[in-house]
C-alpha positions, 0 to 999 in steps of 0.5 A: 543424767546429769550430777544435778539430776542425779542427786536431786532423784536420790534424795527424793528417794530417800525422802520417801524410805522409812528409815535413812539409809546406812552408809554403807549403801553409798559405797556397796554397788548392787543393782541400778538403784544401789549404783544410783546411790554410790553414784550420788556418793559422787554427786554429794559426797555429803555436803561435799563438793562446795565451790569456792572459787577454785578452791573445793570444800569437802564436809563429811556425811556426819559433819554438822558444822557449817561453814568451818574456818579454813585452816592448814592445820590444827591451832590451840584453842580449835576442836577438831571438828572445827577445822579444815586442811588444805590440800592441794592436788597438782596438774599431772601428778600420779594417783599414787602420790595424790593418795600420799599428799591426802593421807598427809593432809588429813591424818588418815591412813594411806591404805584407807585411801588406796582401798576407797581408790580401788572402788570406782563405781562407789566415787562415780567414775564415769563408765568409760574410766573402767573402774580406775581412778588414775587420770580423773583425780582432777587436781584443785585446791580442797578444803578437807573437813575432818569428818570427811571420809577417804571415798568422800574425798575422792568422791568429790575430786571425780565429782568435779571431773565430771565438772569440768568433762561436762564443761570441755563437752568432752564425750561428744568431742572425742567423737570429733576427734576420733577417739574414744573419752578414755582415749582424750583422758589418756591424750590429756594426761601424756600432754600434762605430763610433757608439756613445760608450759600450758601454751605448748599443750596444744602443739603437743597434742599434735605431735601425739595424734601425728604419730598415732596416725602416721603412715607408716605405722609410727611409735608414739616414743614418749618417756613419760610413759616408759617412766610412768610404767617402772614407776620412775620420775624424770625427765628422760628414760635411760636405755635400760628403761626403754627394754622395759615389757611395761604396757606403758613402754610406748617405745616397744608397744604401738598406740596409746598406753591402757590407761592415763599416766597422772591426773590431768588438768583443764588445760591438758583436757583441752589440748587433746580436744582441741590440738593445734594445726601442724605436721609435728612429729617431734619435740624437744625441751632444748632449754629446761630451766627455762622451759622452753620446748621446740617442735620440728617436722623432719628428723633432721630439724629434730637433731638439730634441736637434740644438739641445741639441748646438749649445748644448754646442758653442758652449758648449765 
């Protein structure tokens, strides 16, 4: 059933119910018909989910005001409930850093938003997410209603997940590949995580699905994940790092980790679906600043491009 359908059932449900339903009934999960109604949470999120070219409006189940002004903050004569702060939510970036930047944009405490994180059949995660919102936080630009709840919020960020795995075909393109979706959402998430430039994705993504099939068995050795797994930000992970027991060491512990390591884009959803042709093993930024990623399919060309890194290094 699709988000249309979804909804449109729900509300004529409701149409039919003697009195409205609490909304509590949108964010507890008990039985199919209550699930329906969680999901709907999803599919609405009040008026929730209004396009705007790329930019997402997010109004409150209480909010009564129609198309208010877009503001990134609060002017002298604006009522609260006039306004509406901007967000914007980046490719890759950690769930729990999208948490923060919600909280800071809307006034509303950091715990509010972890706590509604943690309740994924209420957002409308798709089954195949496992209950964890990391990874399907899709990232865009939200116009945030103050009325808005933290679930309604989130809500609508997996609610245009949902859009755009729609969009990409992306269960039935797992299956193509050969992979599970949770399997292309992680995929995709190590390729935002890796690539300088969306052109490189592709090419990534292959470098990634070459070593999870190599023969032998080879490691998918990717830093992001080590990093991701100690809650660490950079560029490389330092040896003491690589030790690590982490699940996400993917140094240590064969295939893929157990779950995405950020919030991945369109771009990288589509890498992972679509990986380029070639026999890549290895990648190496060789210049950061300016972005540029090289790819080599023996170890010697691999070295060499380690070297061709160190020289920029030094240099710069």
């Amino acid at each position: 059933m699709n988000i249309e359908d979804l909804l449109r059932e729900t509300l004529s449900d409701m149409a039919h119910e003697e009195q409205p339903p609490p909304p509590g009934r949108f964010l507890h999960v008990n039985g199919s018909r209550s699930r329906r109604r969680g999901l709907a949470l999803a599919a609405a999120a009040a008026v929730t989910v209004l396009a705007v070219g790329s930019t997402l409006a997010v109004q409150g189940l209480s909010s009564r005001t129609v198309a208010p002004a877009v503001l990134t903050g609060q002017g002298s004569g604006e009522t609260r409930a006039e306004t509406r702060n901007t967000v914007t939510v980046n490719e890759g970036l950690r769930l729990s850093n999208v948490l923060k930047n919600l909280s800071a944009a809307t006034g509303k405490p950091l715990k509010d938003f972890e706590r509604a994180a943690k309740d994924g059949a209420a957002l409308g995660l798709p089954a195949y997410a496992k209950g964890r919102l990391e990874g399907f936080a899709y990232p865009a630009t939200y116009e945030v209603s103050p009325m808005s709840s933290p679930e309604e919020i989130l809500a609508a960020m997996v609610t245009r997940f949902r859009s755009v795995a729609e969009d990409a075909d992306l269960v039935e393109g797992a299956k193509r590949v050969g992979r599970t979706p949770l399997e292309i959402v992680i995929i995709a998430s190590i390729v935002q995580a890796e690539s300088g430039d969306k052109r490189d994705m592709p090419k990534v993504a292959r470098v990634i699905y070459n070593r999870l099939n190599h023969t032998p068995e080879m490691g998918l050795r990717m830093d992001s994940t080590v990093l991701y797994g100690l809650n660490k930000f950079g560029l490389a992970a330092s040896h003491e790092d690589l030790q690590s027991r982490s699940p996400y060491n993917t140094y240590l512990r064969r295939g893929l980790p157990p779950g995405p390591i950020g919030n991945p884009g369109a771009d990288a959803i589509e890498a992972a679906l679509n990986p380029a042709a070639g026999n890549w093993l290895w990648f190496v930024t060789t210049d950061p600043k300016k972005g540029v990623t090289k790819f080599a399919d023996s170890e010697s060309e691999y070295l060499k491009l380690v070297e061709e890194y160190n020289k920029n290094r030094r240099a710069g």
